[in-house]
N, C-alpha and C positions, 0 to 999 in steps of 0.2 A: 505587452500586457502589463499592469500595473502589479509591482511584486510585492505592495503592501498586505498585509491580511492583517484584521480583526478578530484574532480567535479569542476563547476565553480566558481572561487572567487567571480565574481560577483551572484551568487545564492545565496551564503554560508555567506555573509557579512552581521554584524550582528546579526547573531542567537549566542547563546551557543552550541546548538548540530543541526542536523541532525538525524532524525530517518523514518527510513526506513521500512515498515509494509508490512505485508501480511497477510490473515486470511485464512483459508477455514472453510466450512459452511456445515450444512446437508441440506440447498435450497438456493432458490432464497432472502426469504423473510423474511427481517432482524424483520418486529414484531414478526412471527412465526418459524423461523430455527434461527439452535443456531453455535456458534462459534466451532470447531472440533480443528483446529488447530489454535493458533497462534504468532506469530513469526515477532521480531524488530533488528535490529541492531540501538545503539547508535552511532551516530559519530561524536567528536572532532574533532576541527583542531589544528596542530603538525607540526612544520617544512613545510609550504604550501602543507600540503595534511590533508584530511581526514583519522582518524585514527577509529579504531572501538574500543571505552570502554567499551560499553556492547551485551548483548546478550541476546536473548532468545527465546526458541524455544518451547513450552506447547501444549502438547496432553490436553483436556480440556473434564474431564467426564460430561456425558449429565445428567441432570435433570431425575430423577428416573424415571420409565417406558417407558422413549424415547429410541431409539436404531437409527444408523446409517441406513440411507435410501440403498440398495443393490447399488443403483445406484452411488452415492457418494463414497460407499466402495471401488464398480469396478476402482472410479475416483483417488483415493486418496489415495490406498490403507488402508486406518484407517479404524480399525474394533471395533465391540463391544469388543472382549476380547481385540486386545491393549490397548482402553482406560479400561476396568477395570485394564488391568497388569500396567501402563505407567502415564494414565491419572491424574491430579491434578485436584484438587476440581474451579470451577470460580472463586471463592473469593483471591485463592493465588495465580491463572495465574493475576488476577488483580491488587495484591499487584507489582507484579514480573513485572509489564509493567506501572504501575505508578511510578515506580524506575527507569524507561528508560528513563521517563520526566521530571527531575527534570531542574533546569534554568527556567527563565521567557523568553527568547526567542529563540521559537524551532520551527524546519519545518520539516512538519511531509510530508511523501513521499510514493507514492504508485504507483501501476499500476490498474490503475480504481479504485481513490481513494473514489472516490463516494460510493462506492458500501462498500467496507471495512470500512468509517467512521459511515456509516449509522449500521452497526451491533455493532461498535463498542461502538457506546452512550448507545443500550439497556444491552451491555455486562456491562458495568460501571457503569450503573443508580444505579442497586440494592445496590451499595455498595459505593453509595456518591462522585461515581469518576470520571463522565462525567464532571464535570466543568477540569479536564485536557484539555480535548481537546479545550477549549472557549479560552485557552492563545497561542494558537498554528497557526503557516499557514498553508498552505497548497499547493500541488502543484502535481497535477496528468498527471502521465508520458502517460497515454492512449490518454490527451487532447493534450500535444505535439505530439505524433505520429500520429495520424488525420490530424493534420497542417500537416506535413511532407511525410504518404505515402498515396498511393492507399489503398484500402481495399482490403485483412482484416485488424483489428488492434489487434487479439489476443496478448500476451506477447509473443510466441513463432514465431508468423510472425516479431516481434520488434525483439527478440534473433537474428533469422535469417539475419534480414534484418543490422543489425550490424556485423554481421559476429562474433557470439560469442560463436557458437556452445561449442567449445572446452574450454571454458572457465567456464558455467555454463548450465543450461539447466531447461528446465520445465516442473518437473515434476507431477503439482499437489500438491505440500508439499509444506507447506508454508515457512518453512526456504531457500527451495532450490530455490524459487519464489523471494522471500526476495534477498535474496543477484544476481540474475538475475537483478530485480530491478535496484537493484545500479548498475550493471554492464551497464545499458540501459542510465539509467541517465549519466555514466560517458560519453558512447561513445556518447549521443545528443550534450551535452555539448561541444564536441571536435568539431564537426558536423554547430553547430552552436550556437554562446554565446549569447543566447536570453531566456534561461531555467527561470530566474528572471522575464519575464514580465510574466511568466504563474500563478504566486503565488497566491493564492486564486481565479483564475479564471478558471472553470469545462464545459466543450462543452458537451451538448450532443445533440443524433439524434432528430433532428427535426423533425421529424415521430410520434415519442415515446414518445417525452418530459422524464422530468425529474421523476427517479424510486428512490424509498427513500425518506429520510428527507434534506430539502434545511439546509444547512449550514448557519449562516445569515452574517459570515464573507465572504462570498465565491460569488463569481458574475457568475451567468450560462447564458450563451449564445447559442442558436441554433449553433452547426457547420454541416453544409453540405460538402461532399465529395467531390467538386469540387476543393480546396485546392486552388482557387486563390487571398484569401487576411487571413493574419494571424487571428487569433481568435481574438489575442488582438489588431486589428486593424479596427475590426467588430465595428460598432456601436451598 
């Protein structure tokens, strides 16, 4: 796959890197389910484009007598015996992803980044390495597509609704999601140069309120589906 991206300067201005995350999960529920898979691309900028310097993609063996939920398995394909043949221990999928953040200013990128940073602080805690993420932005590609379409807002209604089929797809795997990701980010950007005022600002349903731990960098605001004034223009 070509590791160049096109995002926008005005997004990109500023930071040292770009990192691009995905996780899967055995649930919903970042104090009690644990990370299966997960998967960053690093990215520089080179000649006016994003370049990818690093990588990585960790099967992540579970905590002694836990086993992957059937249903997860069906989802993800990952099984108890990949992660015993495949799997790395937490502590070195977390050396391997606190090497993706190195620079003091980075913008960390997701599709429902809520939901992936909230697993992500308990995956780091044990091992001293949550304060990575307190020097970082953020900027959740699920709260621009809410502004932008009708529901649904899965990543694969986002795939589709860019016309990217052919280019990536999603398949449940976090690397494969991962670089979807950025392909989503790239085509918003083309779409419309406003990706920058989303930066530490997270929409969620106003039904549901907020699932997870509140980021205290991060400003959340009810967005409802009616799509007639932008989030960042919501009081």
């Amino acid at each position: 796959m070509e590791k160049a991206l096109s995002l926008s300067p005005r997004l990109c201005h500023g930071f040292d890197a770009v990192v691009i995350l995905d996780t899967e999960t055995t649930g919903l529920s970042f104090r009690q389910d644990h990370i299966l898979e997960l998967a960053a691309l690093r990215l520089e900028g080179q000649n006016g484009q994003l370049h990818c310097t690093g990588e990585m993609d960790d099967l992540i063996r579970l905590p002694p007598g836990q086993q992957v939920p059937p249903f997860i398995a069906g989802l993800t394909g990952i099984t108890d015996e990949q992660l015993a043949l495949e799997g790395v221990a937490a502590e070195e999928s977390c050396r391997r992803f606190a090497s993706l953040l190195e620079g003091e200013k980075l913008l960390i990128v997701a599709y429902n980044s809520h939901f992936d940073l909230s697993f992500l602080f308990y995956f780091l805690q044990p091992f001293g390495q949550a304060g990575l993420l307190r020097k970082a932005k953020f900027l959740d590609l699920l709260t621009v597509y809410r502004d932008r379409r009708d529901y649904p807002h899965k990543l694969e209604n986002a795939i589709a609704a860019y016309s990217l089929e052919s280019q990536v797809q999603n398949s449940h795997r976090a690397i494969d999601d991962t670089w979807a990701a950025a392909r989503v980010a790239e085509a918003m950007g083309r779409e419309e140069d406003d990706l920058d005022r989303y930066i530490n600002l997270f929409g969620y349903h106003p039904k549901y309120g907020i699932e997870g731990l509140r980021i205290s960098s991060v400003t959340y605001r009810p967005q409802p589906y009616d799509r007639t004034q932008k989030l960042y223009d919501r009081p």
